[in-house]
Each structure stands twice: as C-alpha cells, then as structure tokens.
C-alpha distance (Angstrom), angle and dihedral (degrees) to the residues before:
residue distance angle dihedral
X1 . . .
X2 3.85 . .
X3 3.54 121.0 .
X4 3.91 133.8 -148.4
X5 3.90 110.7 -152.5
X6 4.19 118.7 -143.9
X7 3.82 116.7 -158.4
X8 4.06 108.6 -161.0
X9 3.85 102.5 -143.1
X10 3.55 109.8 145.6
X11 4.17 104.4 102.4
X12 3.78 119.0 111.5
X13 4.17 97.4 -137.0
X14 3.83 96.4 -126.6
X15 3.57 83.2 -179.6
X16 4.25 95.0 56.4
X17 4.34 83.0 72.8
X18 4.67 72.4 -139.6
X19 3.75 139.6 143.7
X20 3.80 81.4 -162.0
X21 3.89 108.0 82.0
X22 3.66 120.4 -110.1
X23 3.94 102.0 -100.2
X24 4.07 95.8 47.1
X25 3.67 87.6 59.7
X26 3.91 104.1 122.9
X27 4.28 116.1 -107.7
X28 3.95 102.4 173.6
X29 4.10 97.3 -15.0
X30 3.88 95.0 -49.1
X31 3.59 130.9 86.8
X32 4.27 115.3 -100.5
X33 4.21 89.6 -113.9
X34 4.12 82.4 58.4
X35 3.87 95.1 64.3
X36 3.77 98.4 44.7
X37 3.95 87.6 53.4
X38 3.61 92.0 53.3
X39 3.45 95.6 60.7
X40 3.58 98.5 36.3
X41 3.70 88.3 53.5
X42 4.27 88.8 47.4
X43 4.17 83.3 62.2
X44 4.67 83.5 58.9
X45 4.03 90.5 -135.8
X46 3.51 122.1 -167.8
X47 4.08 94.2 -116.6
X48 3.86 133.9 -3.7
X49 3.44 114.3 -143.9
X50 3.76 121.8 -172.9
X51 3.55 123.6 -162.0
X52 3.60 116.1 -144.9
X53 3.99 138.1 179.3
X54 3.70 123.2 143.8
X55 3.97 116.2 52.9
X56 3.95 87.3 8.6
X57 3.67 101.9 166.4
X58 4.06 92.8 46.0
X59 3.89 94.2 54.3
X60 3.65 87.5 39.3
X61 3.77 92.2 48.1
X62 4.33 93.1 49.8
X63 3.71 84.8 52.7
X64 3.54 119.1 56.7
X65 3.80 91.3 149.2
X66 3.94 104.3 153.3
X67 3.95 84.2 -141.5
X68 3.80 93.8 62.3
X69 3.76 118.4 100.9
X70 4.04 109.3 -162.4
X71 4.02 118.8 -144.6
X72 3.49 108.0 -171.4
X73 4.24 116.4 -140.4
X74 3.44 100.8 -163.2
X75 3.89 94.8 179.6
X76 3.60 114.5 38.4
X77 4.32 100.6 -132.3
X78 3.88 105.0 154.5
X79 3.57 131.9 -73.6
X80 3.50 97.4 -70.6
X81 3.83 92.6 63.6
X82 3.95 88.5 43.7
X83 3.79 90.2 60.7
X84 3.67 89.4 47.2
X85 3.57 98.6 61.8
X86 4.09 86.4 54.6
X87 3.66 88.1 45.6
X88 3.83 92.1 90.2
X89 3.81 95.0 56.4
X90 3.58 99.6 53.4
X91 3.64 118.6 127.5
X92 3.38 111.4 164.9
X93 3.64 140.4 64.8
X94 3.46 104.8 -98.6
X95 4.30 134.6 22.0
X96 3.45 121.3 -141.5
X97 4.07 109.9 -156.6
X98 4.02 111.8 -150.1
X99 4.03 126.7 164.4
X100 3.87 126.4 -117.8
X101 3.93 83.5 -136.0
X102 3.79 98.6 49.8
X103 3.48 101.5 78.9
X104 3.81 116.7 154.8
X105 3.53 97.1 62.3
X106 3.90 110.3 135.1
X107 3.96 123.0 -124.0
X108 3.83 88.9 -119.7
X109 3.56 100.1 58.5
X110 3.33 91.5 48.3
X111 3.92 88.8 55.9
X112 3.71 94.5 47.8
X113 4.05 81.7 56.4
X114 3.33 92.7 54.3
X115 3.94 94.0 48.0
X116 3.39 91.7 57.3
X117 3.99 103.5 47.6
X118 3.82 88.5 72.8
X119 3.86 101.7 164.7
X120 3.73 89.9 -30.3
X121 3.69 143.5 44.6
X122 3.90 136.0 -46.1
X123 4.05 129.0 -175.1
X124 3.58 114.6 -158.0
X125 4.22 98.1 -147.4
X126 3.77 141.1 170.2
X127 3.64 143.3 -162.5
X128 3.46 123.8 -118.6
X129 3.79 137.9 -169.2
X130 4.05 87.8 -138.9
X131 3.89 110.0 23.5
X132 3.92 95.7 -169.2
X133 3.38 116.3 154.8
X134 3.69 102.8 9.4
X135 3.70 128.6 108.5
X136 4.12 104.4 -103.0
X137 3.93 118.5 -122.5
X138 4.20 109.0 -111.4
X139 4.26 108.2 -153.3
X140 3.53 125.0 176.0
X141 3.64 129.6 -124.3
X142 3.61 92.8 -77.4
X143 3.74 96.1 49.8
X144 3.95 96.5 -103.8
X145 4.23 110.4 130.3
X146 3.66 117.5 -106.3
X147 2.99 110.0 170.9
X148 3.92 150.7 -12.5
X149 3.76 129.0 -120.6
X150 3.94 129.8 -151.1
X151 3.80 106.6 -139.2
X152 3.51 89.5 -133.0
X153 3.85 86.1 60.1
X154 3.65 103.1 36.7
X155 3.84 135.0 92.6
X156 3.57 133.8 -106.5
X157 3.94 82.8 -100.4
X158 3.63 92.9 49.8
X159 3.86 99.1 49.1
X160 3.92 79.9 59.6
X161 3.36 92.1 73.8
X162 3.92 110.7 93.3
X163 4.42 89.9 -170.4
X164 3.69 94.1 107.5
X165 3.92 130.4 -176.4
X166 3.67 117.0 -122.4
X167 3.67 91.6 -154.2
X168 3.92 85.2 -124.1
X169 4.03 104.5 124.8
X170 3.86 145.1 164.4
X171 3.85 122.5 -149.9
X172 3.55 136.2 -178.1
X173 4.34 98.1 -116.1
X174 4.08 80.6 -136.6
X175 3.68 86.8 69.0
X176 4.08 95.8 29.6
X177 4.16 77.3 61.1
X178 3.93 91.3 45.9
X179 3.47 104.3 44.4
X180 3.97 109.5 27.9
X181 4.05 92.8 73.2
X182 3.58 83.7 52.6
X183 4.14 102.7 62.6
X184 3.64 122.4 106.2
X185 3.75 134.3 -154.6
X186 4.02 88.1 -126.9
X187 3.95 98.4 138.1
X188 3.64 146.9 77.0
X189 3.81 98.1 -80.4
X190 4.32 94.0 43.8
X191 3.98 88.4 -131.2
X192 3.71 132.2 129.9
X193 4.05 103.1 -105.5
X194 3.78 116.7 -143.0
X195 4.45 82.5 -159.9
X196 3.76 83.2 65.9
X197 3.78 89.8 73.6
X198 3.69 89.2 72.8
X199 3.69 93.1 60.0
X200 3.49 88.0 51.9
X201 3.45 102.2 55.5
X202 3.93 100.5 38.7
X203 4.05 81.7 57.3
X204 4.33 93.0 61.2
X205 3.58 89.3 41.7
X206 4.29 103.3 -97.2
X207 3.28 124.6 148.1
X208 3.59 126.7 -103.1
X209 3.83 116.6 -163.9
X210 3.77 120.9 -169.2
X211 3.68 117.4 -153.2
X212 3.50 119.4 -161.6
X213 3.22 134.3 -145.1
X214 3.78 120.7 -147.7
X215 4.29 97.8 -161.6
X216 3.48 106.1 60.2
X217 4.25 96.0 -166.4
X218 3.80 85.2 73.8
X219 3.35 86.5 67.8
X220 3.73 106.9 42.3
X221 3.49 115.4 133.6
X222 4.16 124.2 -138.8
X223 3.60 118.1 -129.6
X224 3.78 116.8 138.8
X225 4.28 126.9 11.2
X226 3.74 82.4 -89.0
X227 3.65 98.1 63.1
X228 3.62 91.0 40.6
X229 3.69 92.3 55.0
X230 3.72 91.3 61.3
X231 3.15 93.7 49.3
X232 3.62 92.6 57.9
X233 3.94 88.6 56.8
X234 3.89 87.2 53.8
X235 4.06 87.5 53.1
X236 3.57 98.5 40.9
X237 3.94 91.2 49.1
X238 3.81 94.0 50.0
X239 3.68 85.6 52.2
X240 3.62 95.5 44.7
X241 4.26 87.1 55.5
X242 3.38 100.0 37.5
X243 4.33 90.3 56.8
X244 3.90 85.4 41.5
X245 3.77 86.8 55.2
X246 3.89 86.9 51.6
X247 3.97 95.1 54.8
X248 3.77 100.1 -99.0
X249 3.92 109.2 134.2
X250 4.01 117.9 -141.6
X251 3.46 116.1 -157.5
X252 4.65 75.8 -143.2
X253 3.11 122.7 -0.7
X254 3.72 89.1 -147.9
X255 3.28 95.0 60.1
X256 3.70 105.4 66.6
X257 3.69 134.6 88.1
X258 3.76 128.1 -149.0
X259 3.65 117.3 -160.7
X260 3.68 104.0 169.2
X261 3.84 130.5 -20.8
X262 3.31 119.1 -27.7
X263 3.87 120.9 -170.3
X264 3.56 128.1 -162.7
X265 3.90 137.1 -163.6
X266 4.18 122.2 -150.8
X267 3.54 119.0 -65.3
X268 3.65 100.2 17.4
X269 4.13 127.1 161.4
X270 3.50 134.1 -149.2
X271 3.43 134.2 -177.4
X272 4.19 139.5 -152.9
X273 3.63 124.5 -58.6
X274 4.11 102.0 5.1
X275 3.49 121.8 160.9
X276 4.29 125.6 -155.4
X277 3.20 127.3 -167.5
X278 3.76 137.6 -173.4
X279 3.73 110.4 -6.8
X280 4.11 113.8 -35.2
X281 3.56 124.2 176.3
X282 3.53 120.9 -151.5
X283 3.96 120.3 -165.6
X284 4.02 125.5 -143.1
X285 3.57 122.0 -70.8
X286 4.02 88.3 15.7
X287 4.49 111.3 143.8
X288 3.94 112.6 -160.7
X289 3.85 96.5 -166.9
X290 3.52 122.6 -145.5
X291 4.02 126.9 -37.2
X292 3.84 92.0 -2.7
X293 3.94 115.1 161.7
X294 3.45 116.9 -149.3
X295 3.85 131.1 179.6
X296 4.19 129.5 179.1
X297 3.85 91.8 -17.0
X298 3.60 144.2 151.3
X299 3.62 127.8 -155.1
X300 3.89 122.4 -174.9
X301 3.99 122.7 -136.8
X302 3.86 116.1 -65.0
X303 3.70 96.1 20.9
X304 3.99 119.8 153.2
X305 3.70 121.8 -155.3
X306 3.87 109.9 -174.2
X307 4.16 117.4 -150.5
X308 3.33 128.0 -73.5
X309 3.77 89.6 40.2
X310 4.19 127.2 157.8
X311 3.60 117.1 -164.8
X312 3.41 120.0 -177.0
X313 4.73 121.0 174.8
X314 3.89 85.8 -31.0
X315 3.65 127.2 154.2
X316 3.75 116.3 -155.2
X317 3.89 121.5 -177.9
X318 3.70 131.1 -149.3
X319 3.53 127.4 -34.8
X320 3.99 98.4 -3.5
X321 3.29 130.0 161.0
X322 3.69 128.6 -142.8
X323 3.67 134.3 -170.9
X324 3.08 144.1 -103.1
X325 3.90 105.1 -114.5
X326 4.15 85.4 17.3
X327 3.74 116.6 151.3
X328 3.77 116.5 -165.0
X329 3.88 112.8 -179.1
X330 3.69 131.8 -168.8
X331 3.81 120.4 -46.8
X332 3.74 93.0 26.5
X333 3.61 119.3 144.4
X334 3.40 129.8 -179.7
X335 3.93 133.3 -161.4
X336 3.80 130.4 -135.5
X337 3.75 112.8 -65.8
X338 4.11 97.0 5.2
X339 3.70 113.6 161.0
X340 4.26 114.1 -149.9
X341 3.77 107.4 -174.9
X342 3.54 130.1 -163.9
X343 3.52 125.4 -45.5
X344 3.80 92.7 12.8
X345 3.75 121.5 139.6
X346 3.83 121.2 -165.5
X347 3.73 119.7 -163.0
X348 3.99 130.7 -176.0
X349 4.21 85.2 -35.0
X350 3.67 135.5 122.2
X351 3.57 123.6 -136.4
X352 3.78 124.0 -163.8
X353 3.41 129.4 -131.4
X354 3.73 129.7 -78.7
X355 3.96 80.3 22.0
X356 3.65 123.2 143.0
X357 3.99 137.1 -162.3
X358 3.50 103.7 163.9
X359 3.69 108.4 165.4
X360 3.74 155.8 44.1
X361 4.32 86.7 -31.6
X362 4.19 139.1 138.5
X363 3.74 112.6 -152.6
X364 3.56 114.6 178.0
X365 4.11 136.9 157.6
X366 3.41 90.2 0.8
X367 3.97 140.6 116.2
X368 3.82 115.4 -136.0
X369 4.10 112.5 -157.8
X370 3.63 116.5 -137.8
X371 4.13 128.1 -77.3
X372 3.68 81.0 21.9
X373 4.32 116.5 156.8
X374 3.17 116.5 -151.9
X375 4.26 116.9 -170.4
X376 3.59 127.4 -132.5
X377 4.03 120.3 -77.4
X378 4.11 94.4 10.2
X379 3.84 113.6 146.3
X380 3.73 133.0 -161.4
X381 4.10 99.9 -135.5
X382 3.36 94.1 -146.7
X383 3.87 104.6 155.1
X384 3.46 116.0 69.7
X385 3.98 92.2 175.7
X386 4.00 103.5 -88.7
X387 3.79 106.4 28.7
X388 3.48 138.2 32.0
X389 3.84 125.6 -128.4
X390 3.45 143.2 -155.1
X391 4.04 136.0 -117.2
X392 3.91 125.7 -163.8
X393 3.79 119.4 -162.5
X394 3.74 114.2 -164.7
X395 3.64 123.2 -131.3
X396 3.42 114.8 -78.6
X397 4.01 103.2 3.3
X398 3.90 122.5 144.4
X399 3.55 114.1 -122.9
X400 4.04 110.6 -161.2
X401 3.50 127.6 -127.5
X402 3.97 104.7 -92.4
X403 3.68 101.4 23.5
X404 3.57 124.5 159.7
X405 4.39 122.6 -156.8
X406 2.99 122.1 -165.5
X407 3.69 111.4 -153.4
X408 2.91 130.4 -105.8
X409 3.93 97.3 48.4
X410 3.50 142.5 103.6
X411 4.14 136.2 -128.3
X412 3.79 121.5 -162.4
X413 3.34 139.1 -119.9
X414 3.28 113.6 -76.7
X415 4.07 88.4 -1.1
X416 4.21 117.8 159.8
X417 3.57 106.2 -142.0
X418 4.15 99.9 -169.1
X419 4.25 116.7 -134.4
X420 3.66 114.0 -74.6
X421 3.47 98.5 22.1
X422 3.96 118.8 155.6
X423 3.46 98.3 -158.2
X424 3.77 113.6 -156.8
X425 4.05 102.7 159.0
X426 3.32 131.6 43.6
X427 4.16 119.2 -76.8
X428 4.07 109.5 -132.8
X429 3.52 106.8 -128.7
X430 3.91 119.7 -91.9
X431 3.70 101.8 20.2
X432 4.17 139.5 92.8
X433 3.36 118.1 -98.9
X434 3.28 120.5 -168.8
X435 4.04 125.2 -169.3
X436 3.83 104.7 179.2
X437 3.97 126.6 126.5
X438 3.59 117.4 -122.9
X439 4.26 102.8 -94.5
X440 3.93 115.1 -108.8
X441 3.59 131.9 -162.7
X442 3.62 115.3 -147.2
X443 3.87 102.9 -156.4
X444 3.70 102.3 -172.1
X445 3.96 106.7 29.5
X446 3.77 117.7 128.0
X447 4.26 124.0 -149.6
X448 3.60 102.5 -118.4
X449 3.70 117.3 -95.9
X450 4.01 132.9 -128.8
X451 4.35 103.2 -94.8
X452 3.66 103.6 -119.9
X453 4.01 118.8 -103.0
C-alpha cells in the first residue's frame, strides 16, 4: 500500500506576536516545518505534499527540497478545506495528515498509525490530565469511536472527556475522495472540520481505529513562544538521553543545547550550558569546558576546550588545547598539540603543531609553521582597508610579546622577532629583529586641557 504524506502548514500563528510565519519559527536551530518533514520522510512516502497559506513564498523559499510538492491554501477555512486542496495530488492509496507545528512526533508512532488505517481510518489520540483545547474523543456504548468533538462545540458533558484527538490521522484517499465534498461549516468556528470525517465513516459502517499514544510531549502542539519553549525542553532532553545513551558524559543534561547534529567519539566530556550549532564533530577523549559555543566544527581526539569558548568552522587536531575566553572563527585550523589561550581569536589561519599563542593576540589570514611562539597581545595587521593580506610565520620563530605584522610579510624559520616590534619587512630566518623606536622623553609637554565653556 503506498502512502502520500500531507503536512498542514498554512496558519499565520497570531499567537507567535512574528513577521516570520508560524512553521519557520526556530525549535533546536531549524524551523518547526523542518522536524515534521524529517520524520515524514523516515516513513519513504510516495509524495509529500505541504500545504501552505500565510507567508507562502518564505516557507517555500527555506525549503527548496526537490521532494516537496506545494498546495497553495489561499483562504485559510479549517483543516478540512486544507486537505482538500491536496486532495487532487494524491497518488497513493492512503494520506497520512500531520501539522507543520507538531513537530516531535516520533517515526514509530507514525508507523503504528499507518498500520492501523488499513483501508479505513485511524486517529492517533492521547489522554491527558487537563484536555483543554483539544477536540474530545466520542465512543459508543461498546467502546468503538464515533465521533470527535471540538471543545468549542461540545457540552459540559463532553469537555469531561479527557480522550483527546491529536489531529494526527491516516485515511484511505478512496474515502478522503468520498467524504471531503461532503463536510459542512455547521459549527461554532464556520470551517470545514477534517474530525468530521470520522462521523462520516462510522455512519456507512468503516472502521475507525484510534491509536494511542502513551507520551503525550510527542504530541504537543505549538501555538504561542510559550508553547514553543516547552517544546524546546522536550527536544533538548531527548537529545541530552539519547548522547548519554552513546557514552558522552554531561556535567546536566538540562543544561545543554543542540542546534544541529552533534557527533561524538568514546569517552567524550561536556560541561554546563554549551551550545552547537550546525554539524560539529567531536573526537574521543575531547572536554568542551563550561559555556563553550561551538558552530560547524571539528575537533580531533584529545582536544581540550576551556570555558567561555566560541568556535566558529574550526578544525582543531589532536591533543589541542584551547582557552578559556578563545575565539576561533571560520577557516581556522589547528595542528596537533596547538595551545590557543585566552582571549585569542583565530581567523582563516593555520597554525602548526606544537604552536602556541596563548595570550591577549589576533591571528588572522595567516599560516603559522610549527613549534612557533607567539607573545602576548601580537596582531597580524591584515586589513589595510580594501584588501586583505596574508602573513607566513616560519617554523619555529619567536614572536615577542607586543608585536605588530603587517601583512603581507614574511618571518623565518627560526626568526626572533624582539617585543614591540612593528614588523613591516620581511624577518630573514634565524636572526633578531627588532622594530622598536628609540625612547624619548619629552620634558616639557603638557596633557591637553578641557577648553573653557
């Protein structure tokens, strides 16, 4: 039986108080719509249809996923209507319904759903403690579902009932095709109900299965930043186990956020309150210390990141050791053994390993040799206001504490370049250089003084 899948993501989220449309609103570092796809697309359907309304072009413009079919709901009248619009598309035998803003559902529910549809119907549906909000579960005297109830539609009675529909369901398209035309805007909100389906089918004698699920967060539904924040929690904490399960140790699991992938060798450490981003790779043995940010990285075995760390499309090799208060941005790439101190940044350079710049320094377009030293607060000038330009250290050379290089230039292997240099030529290779003026006192110079008012 093959199976076309139709994501509902047309509504505007009043609620969000955002320009940005409901189901691009960020959960872990990707937009809500993002996660539902990924576990539609974990079930292989046949076609994925997304329907879309308000803030078209920007959902359509963060997905340009070949494998994405785009139904356009130009007026927004209820979920029945937004399935309608799909309903021309279909190709396979049977339509599972998800929502753009009901993203932690797991791949396995979803196939247990679509088990259980067989050539009919199937709810997926949950118990809750406080069913507000929810449309309540209707069974018959012998237990079998008959029906679904909006709350703003049901009775006192009804509201009672804490059997709610998730909204997730799976429908044979034969009866999508028979019963669709026939919905009616007969209740309190005037839309076309997709619930009303069930109603339909229990009166010609279909079946109607109701699958429920036993973790209610899966379901959770976003509506307002509130909602969405929780559901973060829910992400973050699945993350958290599921890397605990692999071996990594968290100082608290609660305190980590997961913006992407994060991968993870044997052994592997990480401390309170980091943040990854993108994809980042972290090889075994590796610590990131406390509050480290990290974004599209890769860190080799044995590699030590201090706290306070930002890392930013750097490659570090084995056994280095970074900061605290270290800032590597894109394009830096560190050798074996390296040692970045604190409040270092690294920009599109290579360092060499058994290198070390461990204080107070900017080194950027540049390739650093190995066993280089270089001293506290020296900067690559690199920038001369239109073009950048490059510096090459030579294996290793001696850079003194309060150097200046002005890029582009070269130092030698082995070269001494003495403190407060302002290096403007290039240093021959295993000599001093020094740069500094000759020192002047200035006997009768005066600070300047405030102009009176």
């Amino acid at each position: 039986m093959t199976m076309d899948v139709i994501v509902l993501a047309a509504g505007k989220g009043t609620r969000m108080n955002s320009a940005l449309p409901k189901v691009l609103q960020p959960l872990a570092g990707r937009p809500l719509l993002a996660h539902v796809l990924e576990t539609a697309r974990a079930l292989q359907p046949a076609a994925l249809h997304v329907v879309v309304g308000h803030g078209m072009e920007a959902v359509r413009t963060a997905f340009d996923d070949p494998d994405l079919h785009w139904v356009e709901q130009a007026e927004q009248r209820g979920t029945g209507h937004a399935v309608a619009q799909a309903l021309p598309h279909l190709a396979g035998d049977l339509a599972l319904i998800l929502y753009g803003d009901v993203p932690l559902v797991r791949p396995q529910t979803l196939a247990g759903l679509q088990a259980a549809a067989g050539d009919g119907l199937s709810l997926l549906v949950a118990e809750r403690a406080d069913p507000g909000g929810y449309g309540r579960i209707l069974r018959n005297a012998a237990g079998q579902v008959c029906g679904i109830v909006e709350e703003r539609d049901a009775t006192q009675a009804q509201r009672a009932i804490r059997e709610v529909n998730t909204g997730l369901m799976a429908v044979s398209a034969t009866l999508l095709r028979r019963y669709l035309p026939r919905l009616q805007p007969h209740n309190a909100q005037g839309e076309y109900y997709l619930t009303d389906l069930v109603a339909l089918a229990v009166a010609d004698g279909v079946a109607v299965h109701a699958v429920r699920t036993e973790e209610h967060e899966e379901v959770l539904g976003v509506n307002d930043r509130l909602q969405l924040a929780q559901v973060e929690r829910v992400l973050q904490r699945r993350q958290a186990e599921a890397l605990l399960r692999a071996g990594v140790t968290l100082a608290d699991p609660a305190r980590l956020d997961v913006r992407g992938t994060l991968v993870c060798g044997r052994d592997v450490f990480i401390d309170v309150g980091c943040v990854f981003e993108g994809r980042v790779h972290l090889g075994d043995g590796v610590r990131i210390g406390a509050h480290g940010v990290l974004r599209d990285c890769e860190l080799a075995a044995g590699v030590d990141v201090l706290p306070f760390c930002h890392l930013d499309g750097a490659r570090v090799g084995p056994g280095a050791r970074i900061g605290p208060y270290a800032r590597l941005r894109p394009g830096a790439d560190l050798g074996p053994r390296t040692h970045i101190g604190n409040f270092v940044e690294i920009k599109q350079a290579t360092v060499g390993e058994d290198s070390k710049i461990n204080h107070l320094s900017y080194v950027g377009d540049a390739q650093v040799g190995r066993g280089v030293n270089v001293g506290a607060g020296t900067i690559t000038c690199n920038y001369d206001g239109v073009n950048k330009h490059r510096t090459v250290i030579g294996d290793g050379a001696f850079i003194g504490s309060g150097t200046e290089l002005v890029a582009p230039v070269t130092v030698g292997e082995g070269a001494t370049l003495g403190a407060g240099t302002t290096l403007r030529k290039d240093a021959p290779a295993g000599q001093l250089t020094l740069g500094a003026q000759r020192q002047v006192t200035l006997p009768h110079w005066q600070r300047p003084q405030p102009k009176p008012e």
